[in-house]
N, C-alpha and C positions, 0 to 999 in steps of 0.2 A: 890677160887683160886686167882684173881681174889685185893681180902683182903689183902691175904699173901702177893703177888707180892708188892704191895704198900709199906706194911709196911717190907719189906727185903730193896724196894728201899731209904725209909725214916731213917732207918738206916744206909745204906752207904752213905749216903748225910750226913746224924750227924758226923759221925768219916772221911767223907774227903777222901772216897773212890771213890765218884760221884762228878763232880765239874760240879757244876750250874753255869751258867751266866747269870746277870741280866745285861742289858743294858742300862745304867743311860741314860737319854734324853740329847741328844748334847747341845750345847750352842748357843742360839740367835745371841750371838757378833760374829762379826769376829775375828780373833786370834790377829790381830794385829790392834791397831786403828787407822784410815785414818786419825781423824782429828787433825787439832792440836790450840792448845786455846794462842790467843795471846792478851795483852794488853799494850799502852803505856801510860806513865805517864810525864806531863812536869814535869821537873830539871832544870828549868833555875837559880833558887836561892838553887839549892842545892851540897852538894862537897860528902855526905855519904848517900849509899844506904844498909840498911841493909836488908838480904833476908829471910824469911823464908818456909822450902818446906821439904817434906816428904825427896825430894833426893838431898840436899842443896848439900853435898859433892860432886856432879857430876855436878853439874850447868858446863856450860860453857858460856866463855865470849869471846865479839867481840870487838872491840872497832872501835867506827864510830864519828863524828862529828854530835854537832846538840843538840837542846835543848830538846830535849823526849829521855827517854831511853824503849825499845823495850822487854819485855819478853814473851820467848813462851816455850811452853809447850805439849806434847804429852800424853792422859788421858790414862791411864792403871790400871790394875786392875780388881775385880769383884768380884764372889761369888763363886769361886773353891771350890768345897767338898760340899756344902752347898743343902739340897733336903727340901726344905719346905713339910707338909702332906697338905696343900693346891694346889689342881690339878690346879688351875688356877693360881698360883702364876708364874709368868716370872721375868727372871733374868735381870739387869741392867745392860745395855752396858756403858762401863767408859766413854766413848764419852758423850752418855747421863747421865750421873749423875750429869751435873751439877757443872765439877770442875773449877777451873777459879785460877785469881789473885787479891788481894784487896790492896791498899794503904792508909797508911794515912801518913800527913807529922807531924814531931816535928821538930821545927824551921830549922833547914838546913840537915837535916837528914830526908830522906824517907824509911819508914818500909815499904817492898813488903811482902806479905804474901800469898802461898795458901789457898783457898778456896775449900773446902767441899771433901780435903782430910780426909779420917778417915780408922781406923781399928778397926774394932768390932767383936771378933767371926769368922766366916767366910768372912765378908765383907772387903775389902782392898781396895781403891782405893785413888790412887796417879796420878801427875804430872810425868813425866822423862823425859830425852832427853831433859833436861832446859838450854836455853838458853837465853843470856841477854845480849842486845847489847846498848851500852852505850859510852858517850864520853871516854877518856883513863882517865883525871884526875878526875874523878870521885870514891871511892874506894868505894869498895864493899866488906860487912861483912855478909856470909852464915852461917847458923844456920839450924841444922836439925834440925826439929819438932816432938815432941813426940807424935803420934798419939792419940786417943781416938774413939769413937764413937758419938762424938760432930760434928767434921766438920766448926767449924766456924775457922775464920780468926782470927790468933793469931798478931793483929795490935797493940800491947800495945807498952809501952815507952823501946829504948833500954836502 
């Protein structure tokens, strides 16, 4: 009896007449990230900053006096959808992965770029809530970044 009962109940679980729930394991991070990742760079010999960043289109700007310009950044992202079959595998808080800002200069122009933004598959993490405080005559050229599963700093020549 016993048999039957199972196998009646494994059938209506097939065609959707039983509806099971599994309960995926919450998430380690917090929903929203507390920290936020800032670095400055001196501009004393320079007039052109150009930016590069997952959410370049939303950057915001301040404009201040002063020979450093200011850029910060809130880490976001993670591994939504994403269940490894390894039981000890834990997910990475965007806080902790490690994103940041890298420069390098070409004579009067400074390339800003995100660091160890990527999209891979289920893995996303980004910058947002960019902000970049800077003298006012200083001009500033954004550029969204095409993601990969690389993660390095796209610092090349504009």
């Amino acid at each position: 009896m016993q048999l039957r009962t199972t196998l009646i109940y494994l059938i209506l679980v097939i065609f959707g007449c039983v509806k099971t729930e599994i309960n995926p394991p919450s998430s380690p991070c917090p929903e929203q990230a507390s920290s936020v990742v800032c670095q400055e760079f001196n501009i004393s010999d320079i007039d052109k900053v150009v930016l590069r960043a997952e959410k370049a289109n939303e950057v915001a700007l301040k404009n201040q006096d002063g020979q450093y310009l200011k850029v910060c950044g809130t880490p976001s992202g993670g591994v939504e959808g994403y269940h490894s079959s390894d039981p000890d595998w834990k997910e990475t808080c965007a806080e902790d992965w490690g994103l940041d800002f890298k420069a390098k200069k070409y004579d009067k122009t400074l390339v800003i770029s995100t660091y160890n933004e990527l999209m891979y598959i289920h893995h996303y993490y980004y910058l947002e809530n960019i902000i970049i405080v800077v003298p006012e005559n200083i001009k500033i050229e954004k550029f969204k970044r095409i993601l990969n599963g690389d993660g390095e700093a796209d610092l090349s020549k504009p």
